[in-house]
C-alpha positions as CSV (number, residue, x, y, z in Angstrom):
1,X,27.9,164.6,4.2
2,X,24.7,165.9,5.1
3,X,23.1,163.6,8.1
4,X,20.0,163.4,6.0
5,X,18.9,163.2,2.6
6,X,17.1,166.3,0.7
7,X,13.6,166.4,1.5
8,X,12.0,166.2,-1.2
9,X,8.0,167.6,-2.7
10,X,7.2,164.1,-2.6
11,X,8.2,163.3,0.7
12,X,6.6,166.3,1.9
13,X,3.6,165.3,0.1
14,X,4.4,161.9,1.8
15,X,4.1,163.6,5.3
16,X,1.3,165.6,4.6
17,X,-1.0,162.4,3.5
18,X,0.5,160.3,6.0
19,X,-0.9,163.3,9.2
20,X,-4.3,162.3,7.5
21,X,-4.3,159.4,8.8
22,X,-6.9,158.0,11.3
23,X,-3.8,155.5,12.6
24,X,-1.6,159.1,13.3
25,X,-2.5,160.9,16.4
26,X,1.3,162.0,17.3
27,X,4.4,162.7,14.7
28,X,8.1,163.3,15.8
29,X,9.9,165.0,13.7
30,X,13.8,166.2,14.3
31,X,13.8,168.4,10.9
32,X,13.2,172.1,10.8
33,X,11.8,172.4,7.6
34,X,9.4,175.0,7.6
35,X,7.7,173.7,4.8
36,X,6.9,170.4,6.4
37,X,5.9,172.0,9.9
38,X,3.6,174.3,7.8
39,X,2.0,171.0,6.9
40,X,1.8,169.2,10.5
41,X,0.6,172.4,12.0
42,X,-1.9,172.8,9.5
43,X,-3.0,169.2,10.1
44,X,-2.9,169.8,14.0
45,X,-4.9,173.5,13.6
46,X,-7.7,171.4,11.2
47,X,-7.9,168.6,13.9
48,X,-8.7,171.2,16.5
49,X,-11.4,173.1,14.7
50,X,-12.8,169.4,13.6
51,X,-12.6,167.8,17.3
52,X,-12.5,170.9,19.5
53,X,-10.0,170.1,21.2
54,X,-6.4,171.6,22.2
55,X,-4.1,171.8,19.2
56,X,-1.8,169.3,21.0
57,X,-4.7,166.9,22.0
58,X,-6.0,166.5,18.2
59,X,-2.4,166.6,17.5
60,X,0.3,165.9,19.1
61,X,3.0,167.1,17.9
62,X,7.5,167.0,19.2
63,X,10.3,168.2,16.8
64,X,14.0,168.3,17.5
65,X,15.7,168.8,21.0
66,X,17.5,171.9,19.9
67,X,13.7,173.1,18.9
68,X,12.3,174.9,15.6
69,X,14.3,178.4,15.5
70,X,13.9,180.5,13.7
71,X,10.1,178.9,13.3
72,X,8.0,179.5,15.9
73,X,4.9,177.5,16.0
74,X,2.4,179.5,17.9
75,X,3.0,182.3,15.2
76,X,1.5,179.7,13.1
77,X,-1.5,178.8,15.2
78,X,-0.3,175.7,16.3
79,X,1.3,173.7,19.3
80,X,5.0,171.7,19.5
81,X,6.6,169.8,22.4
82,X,10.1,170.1,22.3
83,X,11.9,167.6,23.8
84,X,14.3,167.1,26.3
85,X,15.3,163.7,26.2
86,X,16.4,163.7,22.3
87,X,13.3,162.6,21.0
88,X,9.9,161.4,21.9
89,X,7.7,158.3,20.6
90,X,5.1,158.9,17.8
91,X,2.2,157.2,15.8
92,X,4.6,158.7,13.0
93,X,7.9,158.4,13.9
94,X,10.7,160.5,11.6
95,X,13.5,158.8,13.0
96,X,17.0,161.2,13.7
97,X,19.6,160.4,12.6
98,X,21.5,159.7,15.7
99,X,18.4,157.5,17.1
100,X,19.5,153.7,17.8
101,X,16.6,152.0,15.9
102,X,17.7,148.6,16.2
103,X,15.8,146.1,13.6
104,X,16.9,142.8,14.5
105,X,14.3,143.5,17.6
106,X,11.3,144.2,15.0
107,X,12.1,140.8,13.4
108,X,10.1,137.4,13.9
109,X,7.6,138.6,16.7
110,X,9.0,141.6,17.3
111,X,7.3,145.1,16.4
112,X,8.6,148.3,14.9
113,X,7.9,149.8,18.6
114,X,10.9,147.5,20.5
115,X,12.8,148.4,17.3
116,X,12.8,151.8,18.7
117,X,13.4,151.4,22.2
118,X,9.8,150.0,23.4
119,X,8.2,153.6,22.8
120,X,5.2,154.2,20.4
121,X,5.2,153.9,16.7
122,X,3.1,153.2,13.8
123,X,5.2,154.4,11.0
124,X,8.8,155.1,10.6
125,X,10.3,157.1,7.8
126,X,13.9,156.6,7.6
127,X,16.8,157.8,5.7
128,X,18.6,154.6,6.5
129,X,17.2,150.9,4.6
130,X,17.0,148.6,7.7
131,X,15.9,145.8,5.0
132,X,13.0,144.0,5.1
133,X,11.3,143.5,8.7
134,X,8.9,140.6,9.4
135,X,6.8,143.3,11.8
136,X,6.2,146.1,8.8
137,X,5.7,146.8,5.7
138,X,8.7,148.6,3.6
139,X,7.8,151.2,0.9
140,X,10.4,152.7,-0.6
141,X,10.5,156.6,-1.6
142,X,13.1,157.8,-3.3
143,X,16.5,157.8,-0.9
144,X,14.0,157.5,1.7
145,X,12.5,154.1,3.7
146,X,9.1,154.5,5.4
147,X,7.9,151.5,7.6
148,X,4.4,150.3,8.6
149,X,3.5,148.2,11.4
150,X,1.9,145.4,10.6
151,X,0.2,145.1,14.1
152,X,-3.1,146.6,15.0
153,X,-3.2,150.3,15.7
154,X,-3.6,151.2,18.9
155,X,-4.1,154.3,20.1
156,X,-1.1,156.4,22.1
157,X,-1.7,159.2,24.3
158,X,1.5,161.3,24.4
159,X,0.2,164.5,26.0
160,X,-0.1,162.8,29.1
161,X,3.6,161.0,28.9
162,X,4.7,164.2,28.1
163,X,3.4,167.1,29.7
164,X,6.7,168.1,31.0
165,X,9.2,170.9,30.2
């Protein structure tokens, strides 16, 4: 069994409208789908121009541990953190599939952020349904779940949690 449903056009196109977002500044994503980090890189090089700023500054962006091969980023313009420690938080959070996202902590008065492990989130697209959550709103696309906080945005600046290797 595959550890992850296909990913489809629409959840590509999903991504690609979600990235647009003024509430998504950072995305982790553990696929290596070219298709979709065409999409984010595009995003982060459009930011850039837009905001003159470093590709990773208008937006961040972290893929899988085991990193992008045979897709390198830079050959695409753009910037990727790949990280060390599994995964890293994200305004747009594509959860792995080994990730521990435990819901019973984004219930009553909890947030979708304790749900995964106190880091930052806005928005988690998941291939598992965790069920309705009193912190987030649950859309449902296709065999895929994304949730939205129902908290206030606020801002999360990962280039400077993560600067490391």
């Amino acid at each position: 069994m595959d550890r992850y449903p296909v990913v489809t056009y629409s959840i590509r196109r999903l991504i690609e409208s979600l990235v647009q977002l003024e509430t998504v500044n950072s995305v982790q994503c553990p696929w290596t789908d070219p298709e979709v980090w065409t999409i984010l890189i595009r995003e982060q090089q459009n930011r850039s121009k837009k905001k003159n700023l470093s590709p990773q500054q208008a937006l961040f962006l972290s893929g899988p541990d085991s990193g992008l091969w045979p897709l390198n980023p830079s050959e695409l313009g753009g910037e990727v953190h790949i990280p060390y420690e599994g995964a890293t938080p994200g305004d747009l959070f594509i959860l792995p599939h080994w990730f521990n996202f435990r819901p019973e902590r984004a219930q009553g008065s909890g947030s979708l952020k304790r749900a995964a492990w106190g880091r930052q989130c806005h928005f988690v697209l998941s291939a598992q349904d965790f069920g309705e959550l009193s912190s987030a709103y649950r859309t449902k696309f296709g065999d895929w779940i994304l949730y939205e906080s129902r908290l206030a945005y606020v801002r999360y600046e990962p280039e400077t949690a993560y600067s490391g290797p």
